[in-house]
C-alpha positions as CSV (number, residue, x, y, z in Angstrom):
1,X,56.5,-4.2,-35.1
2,X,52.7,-4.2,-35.3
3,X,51.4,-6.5,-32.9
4,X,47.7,-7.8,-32.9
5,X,46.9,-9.4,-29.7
6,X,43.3,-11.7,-30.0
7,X,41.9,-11.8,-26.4
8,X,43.7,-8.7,-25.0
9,X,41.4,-7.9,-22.3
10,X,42.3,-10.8,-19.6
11,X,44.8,-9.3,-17.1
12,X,47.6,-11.8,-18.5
13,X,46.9,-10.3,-22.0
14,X,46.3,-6.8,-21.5
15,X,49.5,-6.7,-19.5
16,X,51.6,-8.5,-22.0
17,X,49.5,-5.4,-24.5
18,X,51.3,-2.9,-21.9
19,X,54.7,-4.5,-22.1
20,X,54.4,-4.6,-26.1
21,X,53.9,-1.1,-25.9
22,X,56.3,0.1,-23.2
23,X,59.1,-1.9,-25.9
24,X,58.0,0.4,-28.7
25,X,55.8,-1.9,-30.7
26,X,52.0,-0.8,-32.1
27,X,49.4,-3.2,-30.7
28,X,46.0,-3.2,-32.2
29,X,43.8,-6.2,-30.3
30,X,40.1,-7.4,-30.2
31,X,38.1,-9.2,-27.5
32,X,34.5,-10.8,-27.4
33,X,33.9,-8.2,-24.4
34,X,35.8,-5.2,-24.1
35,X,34.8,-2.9,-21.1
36,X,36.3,-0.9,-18.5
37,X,38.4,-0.9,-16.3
38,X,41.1,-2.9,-18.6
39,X,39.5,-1.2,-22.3
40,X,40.0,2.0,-20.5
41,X,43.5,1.2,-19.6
42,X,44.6,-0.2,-23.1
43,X,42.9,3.2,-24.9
44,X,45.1,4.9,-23.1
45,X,48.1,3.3,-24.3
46,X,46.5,4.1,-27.6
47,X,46.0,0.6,-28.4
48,X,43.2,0.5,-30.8
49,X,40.9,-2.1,-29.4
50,X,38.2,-4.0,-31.5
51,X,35.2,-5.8,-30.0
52,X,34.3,-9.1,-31.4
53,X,36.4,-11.5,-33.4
54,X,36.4,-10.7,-37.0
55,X,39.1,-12.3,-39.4
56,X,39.0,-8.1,-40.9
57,X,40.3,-7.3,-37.5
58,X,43.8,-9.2,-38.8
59,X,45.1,-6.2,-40.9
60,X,47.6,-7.5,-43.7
61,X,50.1,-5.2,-41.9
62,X,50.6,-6.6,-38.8
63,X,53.7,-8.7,-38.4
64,X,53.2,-10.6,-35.5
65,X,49.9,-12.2,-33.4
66,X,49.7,-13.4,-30.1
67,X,47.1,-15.4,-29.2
68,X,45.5,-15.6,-25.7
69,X,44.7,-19.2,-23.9
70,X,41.1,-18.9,-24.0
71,X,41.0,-19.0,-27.7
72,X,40.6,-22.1,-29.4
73,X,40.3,-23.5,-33.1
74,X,36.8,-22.2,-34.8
75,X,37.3,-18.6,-33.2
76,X,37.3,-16.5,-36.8
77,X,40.5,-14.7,-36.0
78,X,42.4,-18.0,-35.4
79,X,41.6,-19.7,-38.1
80,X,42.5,-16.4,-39.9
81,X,45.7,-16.7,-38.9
82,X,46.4,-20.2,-40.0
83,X,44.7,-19.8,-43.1
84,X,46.9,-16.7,-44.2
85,X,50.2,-18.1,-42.5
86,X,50.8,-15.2,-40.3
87,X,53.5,-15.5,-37.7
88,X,51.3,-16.4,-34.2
89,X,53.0,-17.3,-30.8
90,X,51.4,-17.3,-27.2
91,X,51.3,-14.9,-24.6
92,X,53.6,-16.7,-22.8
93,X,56.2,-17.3,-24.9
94,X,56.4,-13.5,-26.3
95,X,57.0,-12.7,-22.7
96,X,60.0,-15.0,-22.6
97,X,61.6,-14.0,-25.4
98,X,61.1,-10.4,-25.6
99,X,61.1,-9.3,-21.7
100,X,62.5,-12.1,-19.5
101,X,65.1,-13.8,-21.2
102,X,68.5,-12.1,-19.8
103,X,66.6,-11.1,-16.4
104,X,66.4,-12.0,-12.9
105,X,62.7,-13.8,-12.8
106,X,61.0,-13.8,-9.2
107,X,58.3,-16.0,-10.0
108,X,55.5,-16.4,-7.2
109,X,53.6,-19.6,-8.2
110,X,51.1,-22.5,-6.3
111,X,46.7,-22.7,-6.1
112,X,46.4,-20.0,-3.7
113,X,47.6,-16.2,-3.3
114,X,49.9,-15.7,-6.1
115,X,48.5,-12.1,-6.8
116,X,48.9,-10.9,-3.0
117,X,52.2,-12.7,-2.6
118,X,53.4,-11.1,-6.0
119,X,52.6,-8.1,-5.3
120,X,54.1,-8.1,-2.1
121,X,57.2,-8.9,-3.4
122,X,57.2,-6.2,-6.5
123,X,56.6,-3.5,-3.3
124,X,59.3,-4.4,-1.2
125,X,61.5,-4.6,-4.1
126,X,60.1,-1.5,-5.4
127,X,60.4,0.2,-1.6
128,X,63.8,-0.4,-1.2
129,X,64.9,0.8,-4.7
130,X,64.9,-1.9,-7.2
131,X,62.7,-1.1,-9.3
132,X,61.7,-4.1,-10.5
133,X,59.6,-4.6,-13.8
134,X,56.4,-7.1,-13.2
135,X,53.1,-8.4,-14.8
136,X,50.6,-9.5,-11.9
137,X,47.4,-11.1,-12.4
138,X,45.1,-8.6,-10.9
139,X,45.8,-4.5,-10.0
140,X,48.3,-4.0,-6.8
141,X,47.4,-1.6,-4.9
142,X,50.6,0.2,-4.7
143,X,50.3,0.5,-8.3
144,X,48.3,2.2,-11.2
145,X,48.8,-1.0,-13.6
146,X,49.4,-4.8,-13.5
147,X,52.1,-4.8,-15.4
148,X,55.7,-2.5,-16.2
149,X,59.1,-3.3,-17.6
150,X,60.5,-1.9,-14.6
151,X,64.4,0.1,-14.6
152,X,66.4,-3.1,-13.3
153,X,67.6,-6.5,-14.6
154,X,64.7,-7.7,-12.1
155,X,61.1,-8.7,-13.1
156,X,58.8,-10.3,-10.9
157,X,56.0,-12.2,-12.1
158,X,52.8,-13.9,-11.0
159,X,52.7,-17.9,-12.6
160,X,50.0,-20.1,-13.1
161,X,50.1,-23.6,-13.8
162,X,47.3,-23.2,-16.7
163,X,47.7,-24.1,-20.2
164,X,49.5,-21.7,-22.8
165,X,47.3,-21.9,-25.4
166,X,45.5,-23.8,-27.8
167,X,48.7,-25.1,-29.7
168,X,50.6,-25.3,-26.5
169,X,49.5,-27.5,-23.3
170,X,52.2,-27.0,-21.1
171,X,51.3,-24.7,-18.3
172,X,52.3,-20.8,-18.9
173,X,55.0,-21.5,-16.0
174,X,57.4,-23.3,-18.2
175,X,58.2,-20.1,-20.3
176,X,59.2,-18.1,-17.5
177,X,63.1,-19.5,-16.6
178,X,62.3,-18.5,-12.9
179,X,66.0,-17.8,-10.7
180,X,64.0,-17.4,-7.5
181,X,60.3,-19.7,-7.6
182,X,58.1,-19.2,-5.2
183,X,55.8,-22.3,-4.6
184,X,52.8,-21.0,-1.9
185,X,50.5,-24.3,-1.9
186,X,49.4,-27.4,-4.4
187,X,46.1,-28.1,-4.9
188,X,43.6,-29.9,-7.1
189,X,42.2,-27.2,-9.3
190,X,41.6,-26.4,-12.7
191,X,39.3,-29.2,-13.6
192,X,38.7,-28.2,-16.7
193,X,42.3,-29.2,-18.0
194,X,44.0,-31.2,-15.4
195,X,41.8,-34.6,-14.2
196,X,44.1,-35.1,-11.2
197,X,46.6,-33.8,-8.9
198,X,48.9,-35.1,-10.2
199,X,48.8,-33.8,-13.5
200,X,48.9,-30.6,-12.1
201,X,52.2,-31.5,-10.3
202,X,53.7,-32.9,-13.4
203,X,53.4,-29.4,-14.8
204,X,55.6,-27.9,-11.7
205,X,58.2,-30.9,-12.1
206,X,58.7,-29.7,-15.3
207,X,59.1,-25.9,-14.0
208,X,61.8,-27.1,-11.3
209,X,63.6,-28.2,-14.0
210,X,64.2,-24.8,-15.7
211,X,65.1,-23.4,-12.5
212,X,68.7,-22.9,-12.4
213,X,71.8,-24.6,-10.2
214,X,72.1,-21.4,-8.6
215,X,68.5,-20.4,-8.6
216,X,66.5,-20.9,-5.3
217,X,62.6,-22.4,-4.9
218,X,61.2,-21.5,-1.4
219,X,58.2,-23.6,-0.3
220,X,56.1,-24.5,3.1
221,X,57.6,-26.5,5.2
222,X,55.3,-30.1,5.5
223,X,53.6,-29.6,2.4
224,X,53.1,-33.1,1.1
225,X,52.2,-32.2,-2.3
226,X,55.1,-30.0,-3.2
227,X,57.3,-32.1,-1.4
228,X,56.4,-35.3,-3.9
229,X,57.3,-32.5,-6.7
230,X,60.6,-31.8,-4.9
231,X,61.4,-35.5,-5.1
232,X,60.9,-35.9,-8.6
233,X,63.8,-34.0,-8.9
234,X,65.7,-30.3,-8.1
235,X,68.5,-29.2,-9.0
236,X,68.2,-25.5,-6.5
237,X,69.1,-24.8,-3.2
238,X,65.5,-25.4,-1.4
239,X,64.1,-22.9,1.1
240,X,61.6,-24.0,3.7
241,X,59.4,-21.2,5.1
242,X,58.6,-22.7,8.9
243,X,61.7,-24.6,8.7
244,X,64.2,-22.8,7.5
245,X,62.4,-19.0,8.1
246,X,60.4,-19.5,11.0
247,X,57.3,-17.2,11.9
248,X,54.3,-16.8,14.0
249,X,51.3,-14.6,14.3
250,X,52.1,-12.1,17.4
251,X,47.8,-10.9,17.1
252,X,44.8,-13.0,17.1
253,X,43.9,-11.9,13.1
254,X,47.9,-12.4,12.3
255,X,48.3,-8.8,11.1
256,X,51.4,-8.6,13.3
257,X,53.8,-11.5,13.1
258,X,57.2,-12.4,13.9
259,X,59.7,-13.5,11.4
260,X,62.9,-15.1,12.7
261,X,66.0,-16.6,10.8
262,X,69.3,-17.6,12.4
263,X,67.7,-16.2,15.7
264,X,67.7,-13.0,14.2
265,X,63.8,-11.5,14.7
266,X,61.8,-9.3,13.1
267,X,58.1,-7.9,13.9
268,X,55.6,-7.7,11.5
269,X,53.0,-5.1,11.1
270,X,50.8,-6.0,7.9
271,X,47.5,-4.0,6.6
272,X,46.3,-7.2,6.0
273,X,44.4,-9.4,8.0
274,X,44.5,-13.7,8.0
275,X,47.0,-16.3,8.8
276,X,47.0,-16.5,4.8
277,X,48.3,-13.0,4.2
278,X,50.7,-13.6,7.3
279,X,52.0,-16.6,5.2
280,X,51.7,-14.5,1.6
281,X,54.3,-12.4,3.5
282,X,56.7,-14.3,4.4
283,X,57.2,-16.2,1.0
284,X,57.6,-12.5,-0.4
285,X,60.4,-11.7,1.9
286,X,62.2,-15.0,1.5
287,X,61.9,-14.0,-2.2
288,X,63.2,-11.0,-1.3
289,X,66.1,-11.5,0.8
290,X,67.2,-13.5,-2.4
291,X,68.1,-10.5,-3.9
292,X,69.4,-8.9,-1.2
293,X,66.9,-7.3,0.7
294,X,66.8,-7.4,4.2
295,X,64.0,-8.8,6.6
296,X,63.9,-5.4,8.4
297,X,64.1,-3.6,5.1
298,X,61.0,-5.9,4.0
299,X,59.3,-5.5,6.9
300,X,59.1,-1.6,6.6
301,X,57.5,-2.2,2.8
302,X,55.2,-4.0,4.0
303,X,53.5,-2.2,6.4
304,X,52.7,0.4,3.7
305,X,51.4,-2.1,1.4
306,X,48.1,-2.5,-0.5
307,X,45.7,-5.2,-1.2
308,X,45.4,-6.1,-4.8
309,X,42.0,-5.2,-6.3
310,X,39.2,-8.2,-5.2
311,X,41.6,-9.2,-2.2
312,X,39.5,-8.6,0.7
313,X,38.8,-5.3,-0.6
314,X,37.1,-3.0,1.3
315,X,34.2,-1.4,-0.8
316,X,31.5,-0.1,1.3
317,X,31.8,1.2,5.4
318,X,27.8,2.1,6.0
319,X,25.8,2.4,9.1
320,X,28.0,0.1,10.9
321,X,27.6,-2.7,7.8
322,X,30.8,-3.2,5.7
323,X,31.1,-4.6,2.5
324,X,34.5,-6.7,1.6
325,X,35.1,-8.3,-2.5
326,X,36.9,-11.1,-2.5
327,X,38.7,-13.4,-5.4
328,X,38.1,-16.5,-3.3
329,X,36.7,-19.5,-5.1
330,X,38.9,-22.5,-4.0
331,X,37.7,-24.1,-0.9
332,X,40.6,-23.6,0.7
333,X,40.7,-20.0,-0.2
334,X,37.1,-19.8,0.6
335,X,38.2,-21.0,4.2
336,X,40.8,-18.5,5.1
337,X,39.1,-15.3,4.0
338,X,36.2,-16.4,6.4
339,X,38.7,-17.0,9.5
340,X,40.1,-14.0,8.8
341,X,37.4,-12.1,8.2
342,X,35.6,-13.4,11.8
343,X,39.2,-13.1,13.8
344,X,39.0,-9.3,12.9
345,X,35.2,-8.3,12.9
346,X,33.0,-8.5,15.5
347,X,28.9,-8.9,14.4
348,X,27.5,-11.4,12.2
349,X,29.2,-12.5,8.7
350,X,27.5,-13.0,5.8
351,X,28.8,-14.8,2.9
352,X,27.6,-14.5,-0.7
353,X,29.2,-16.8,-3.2
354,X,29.1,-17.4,-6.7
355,X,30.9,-20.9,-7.7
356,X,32.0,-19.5,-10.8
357,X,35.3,-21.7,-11.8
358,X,34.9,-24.8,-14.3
359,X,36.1,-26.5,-11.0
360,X,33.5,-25.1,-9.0
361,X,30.9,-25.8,-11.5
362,X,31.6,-29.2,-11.6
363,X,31.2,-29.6,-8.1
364,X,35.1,-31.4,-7.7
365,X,35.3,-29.7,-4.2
366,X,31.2,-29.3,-3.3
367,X,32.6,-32.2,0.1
368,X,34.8,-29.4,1.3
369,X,32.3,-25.9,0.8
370,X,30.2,-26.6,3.9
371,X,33.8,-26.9,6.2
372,X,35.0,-23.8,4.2
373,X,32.0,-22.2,5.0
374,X,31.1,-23.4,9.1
375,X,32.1,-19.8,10.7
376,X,30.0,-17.8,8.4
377,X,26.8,-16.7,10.1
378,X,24.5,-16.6,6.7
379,X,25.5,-18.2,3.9
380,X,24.1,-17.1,0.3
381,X,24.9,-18.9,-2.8
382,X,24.0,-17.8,-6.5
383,X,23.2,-21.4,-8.7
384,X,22.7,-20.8,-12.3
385,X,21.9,-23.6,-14.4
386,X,25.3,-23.8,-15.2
387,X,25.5,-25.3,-11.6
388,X,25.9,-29.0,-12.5
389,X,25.3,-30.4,-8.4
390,X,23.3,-29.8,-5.7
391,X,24.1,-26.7,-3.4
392,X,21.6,-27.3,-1.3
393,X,22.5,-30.5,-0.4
394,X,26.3,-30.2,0.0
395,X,25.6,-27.2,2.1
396,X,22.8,-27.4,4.1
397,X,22.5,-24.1,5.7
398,X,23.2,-22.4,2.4
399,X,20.5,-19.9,1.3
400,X,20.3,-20.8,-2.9
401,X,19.5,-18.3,-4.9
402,X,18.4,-18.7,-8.9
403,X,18.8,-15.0,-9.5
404,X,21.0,-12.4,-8.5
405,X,17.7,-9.9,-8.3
406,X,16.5,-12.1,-5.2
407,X,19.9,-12.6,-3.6
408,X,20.5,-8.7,-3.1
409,X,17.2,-8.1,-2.2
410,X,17.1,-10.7,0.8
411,X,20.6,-9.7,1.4
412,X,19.6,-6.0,2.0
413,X,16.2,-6.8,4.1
414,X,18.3,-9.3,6.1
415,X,21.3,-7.2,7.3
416,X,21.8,-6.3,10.6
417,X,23.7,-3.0,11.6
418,X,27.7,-4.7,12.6
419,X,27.7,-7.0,9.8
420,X,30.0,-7.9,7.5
421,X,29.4,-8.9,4.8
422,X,31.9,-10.6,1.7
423,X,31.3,-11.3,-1.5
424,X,33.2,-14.3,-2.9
425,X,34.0,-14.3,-7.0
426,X,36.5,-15.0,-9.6
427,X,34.2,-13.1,-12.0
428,X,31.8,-10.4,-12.5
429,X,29.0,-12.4,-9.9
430,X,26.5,-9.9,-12.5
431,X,27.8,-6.7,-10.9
432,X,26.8,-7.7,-7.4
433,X,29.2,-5.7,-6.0
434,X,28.4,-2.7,-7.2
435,X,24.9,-3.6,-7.0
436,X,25.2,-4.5,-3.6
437,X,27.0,-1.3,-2.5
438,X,24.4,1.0,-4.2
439,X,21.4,-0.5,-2.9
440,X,23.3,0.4,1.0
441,X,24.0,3.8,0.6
442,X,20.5,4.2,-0.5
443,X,19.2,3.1,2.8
């Protein structure tokens, strides 16, 4: 078939591209931005990428579109293909149909760490010989691309609760027919489409339903908010981790824990640092040991894995400064990378943050930022006009900044040799990291 994909350059979409292709299909797609590193990746492939969204970009050839979730009715392409009749579907929804219909879903879902924890699980299955196929929301480290059809009936995959797309509300989730669901953590997030909590754990009622009688959801033990999901009905055997799989940090940054089941122990050894990663683990070898991997077997993955792209990545080591990325924009999230990151580093930390989310715009969680943010040692925070509260206020001993331009440069005269500094983003932040790095190693 000749696939056009409108919006191909998201992770979700450019992996669903890679998929298309791997199947045998020619894929043409267009985006309003197209640039590297995910244009590079789909040129590659040979996909013949477009940039803008031009109703000419719809060639009379193509036989089927999938449309991405950030696209909406007005876009020129969209209303090109309701105007001509073409056959359209989500992203979502091609996946189920044309990938993980017959297969054995591993499905890592919840607010926070679905990316690490996927990826976690796709290398311990990968590592012991599985060779599971998978689409992940960011780049794993232990691979060249987010996504593969893999050489087993297994495919693990990285689900968020947002919506499918324009013509289609329910949360991408649904699609998936998950036989082992991971559920990390629930949160309020996503403001932009959910107005409560519990709208967003209507959405993973619905997903337990899917999940087969012989299927198996694995959640944190004491986690009220799932817990009320769990009651609305399930229908699966329910794993507790800290119940059922018990564990606990053996080193003050939880890089080395101890996993026990039946009495049966097992140490640890992560390249990871933070109680968060400790727990990311452990839901991926519950996952595991669904399919029949081993906790030992698990273990030995893991301490050869690699951070996903933007997870506490390590960009810069400089004259006694280093510089970490980070996806964090969730309070919560926010939270735990700073722990970790002060548990593991001596010297001052320094935090620059760009509330970048529709939530965080909004300022839904602005109460919880300062809490987040009480073990950083300078605290740096980029406020557009798109900001719609008051940074200043909500955190006091925040350092706002109007520009980028005057945030790196009191950033760079500010640093101290043994710092540490993170940069916290779930987008570009205006290439401060690159910026950031290139302004050090010219010092």
């Amino acid at each position: 078939m000749h696939i056009h994909i409108i919006g191909i350059c998201g992770t979700f979409m450019g992996g669903i591209a890679r998929l298309a292709t791997e199947l045998g299909h020619q894929v043409t797609g267009s985006d309003h931005q197209v640039y590297p590193p995910m244009s590079d990746q789909l040129s590659a492939l040979g996909i013949d990428l477009m940039e803008g969204y031009n109703a000419d970009n719809l060639d009379k050839a193509v036989d089927l579109v999938i449309i991405g979730n950030v696209l909406s009715r007005g876009n020129p392409e969209v209303e090109a293909v309701l105007n001509q009749k073409l056959s359209y579907c989500s992203g979502a929804q091609w996946l189920h149909d044309n990938v993980l219909g017959q297969r054995w879903v591993l499905a890592v879902s919840g607010t926070h760490g679905k990316t690490t924890t996927a990826s976690m699980l796709t290398w311990i299955l990968q590592a012991n010989g599985y060779q599971p196929g998978f689409l992940i929301g960011g780049v794993p480290g232990n691979f060249d691309v987010s996504a593969a059809l893999g050489k087993s009936n297994f495919f693990v995959i990285e689900a968020d609760e947002y919506d499918t797309a324009f013509f289609d509300k329910r949360s991408k989730f649904v699609h998936y027919s998950p036989n082992t669901l991971v559920i990390n953590n629930l949160e309020f997030d996503h403001a932009d489409i959910f107005d409560t909590l519990a709208d967003i754990q209507k959405q993973f009622a619905h997903l337990l339903r899917i999940v087969p009688g012989n299927g198996q959801v694995i959640i944190p033990d004491q986690a009220d908010a799932i817990e009320q999901v769990v009651q609305k009905g399930c229908w699966s055997e329910v794993v507790r981790a800290g119940k059922d799989w018990q564990y606990r940090a053996s080193s003050a940054d939880a890089s080395s824990f101890v996993m026990c089941r039946d009495n049966n122990e097992v140490v640890v050894k992560l390249p990871l640092v933070g109680t968060h990663n400790m727990q990311n683990a452990v839901m991926a070898m519950i996952a595991a040991f669904h399919v029949g991997v081993l906790p030992q077997q698990a273990a030995e993955a893991l301490a050869t894995f690699k951070a996903p792209k933007r997870r506490l990545e390590l960009l810069l080591e400089h004259r006694g400064i280093r510089v970490f990325d980070d996806f964090a924009h969730h309070p919560t999230a926010i939270k735990t990378t700073v722990e970790a990151l002060k548990s593991s580093h001596a010297g001052r930390l320094v935090v620059l943050l760009e509330p970048r989310s529709n939530t965080m715009k909004r300022g839904v969680h602005k109460d919880a930022l300062a809490t987040a943010l009480a073990d950083a040692d300078s605290i740096k925070i980029f406020a557009p006009e798109s900001i719609e509260w008051d940074i200043a206020s909500a955190v006091p001993r925040a350092h706002v900044y109007s520009t980028t331009e005057a945030m790196l440069k009191q950033t760079v005269e500010d640093l101290e040799p043994g710092d540490t500094i993170v940069i916290m983003s779930n987008g570009g932040f205006e290439g401060m990291q690159k910026r950031l790095v290139s302004a050090l190693q010219e010092n």
